[in-house]
N, C-alpha and C positions, 0 to 999 in steps of 0.2 A: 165690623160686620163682614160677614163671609158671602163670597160670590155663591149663588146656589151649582150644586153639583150636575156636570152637564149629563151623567148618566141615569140621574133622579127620575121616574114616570112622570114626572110634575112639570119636568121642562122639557125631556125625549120629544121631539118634532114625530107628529102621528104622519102617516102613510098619505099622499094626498091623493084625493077620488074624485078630483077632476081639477081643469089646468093644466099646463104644462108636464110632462113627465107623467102625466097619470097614466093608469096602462089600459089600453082602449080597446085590447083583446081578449076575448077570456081564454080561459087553458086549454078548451079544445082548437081554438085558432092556433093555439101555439104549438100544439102538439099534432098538429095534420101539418104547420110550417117544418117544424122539426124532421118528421119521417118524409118529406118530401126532399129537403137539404139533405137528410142521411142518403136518400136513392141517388139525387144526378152528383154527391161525393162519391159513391159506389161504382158509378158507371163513370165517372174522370178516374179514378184509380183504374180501375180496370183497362180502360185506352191508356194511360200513361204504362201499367205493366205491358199490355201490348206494344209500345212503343217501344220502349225499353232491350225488351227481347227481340226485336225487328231490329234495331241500332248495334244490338251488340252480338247479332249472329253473323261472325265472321265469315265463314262461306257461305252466308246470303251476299253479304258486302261484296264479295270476291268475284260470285256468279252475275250480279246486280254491273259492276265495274270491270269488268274482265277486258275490254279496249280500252278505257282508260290505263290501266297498270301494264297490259302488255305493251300500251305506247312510253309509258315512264320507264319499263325494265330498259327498252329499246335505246331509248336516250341515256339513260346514265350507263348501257354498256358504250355506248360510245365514247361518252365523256371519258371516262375510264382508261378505254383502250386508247384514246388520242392523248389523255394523258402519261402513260404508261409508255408511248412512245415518242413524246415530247423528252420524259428521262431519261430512254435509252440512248435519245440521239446526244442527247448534253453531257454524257456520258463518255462515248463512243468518238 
């Protein structure tokens, strides 16, 4: 005797319409959820493209940090120059 076929209508498991899993909204709840998730997806992209272009304009960074890098140029000419004359003298 043969196992019956599990894609048969005879034994296919019907939709259930109430219990667990059942679906307790109808398709206009789903569909005002939907276009409401599309809008604040729309407005996070939008701030994240804002962001983006604020992170990666260079001389924004530059004018934003302009004491900070004039203190770093400052320091590593030092470093530089004291090294540069650490050589000459070992040198010399």
């Amino acid at each position: 005797m043969s196992a019956p076929d599990a894609a048969s209508p005879a034994t296919a498991p019907l939709p259930a319409t109430t219990g667990p899993g059942a679906p307790q909204r109808s398709a206009e709840q789903i569909r005002r959820d939907v276009e409401s998730q599309r809008g604040e997806l729309a407005g996070s992209v939008e701030l994240l493209r804002r962001r983006v272009g604020e992170l990666t304009d260079w001389r924004g960074q530059l004018r934003e940090h302009r004491d900070e890098l004039i203190a770093a140029a400052a320091i590593t000419g030092f470093v530089v120059g004291g090294l540069i004359a650490l050589r000459r003298r070992r040198r010399g």
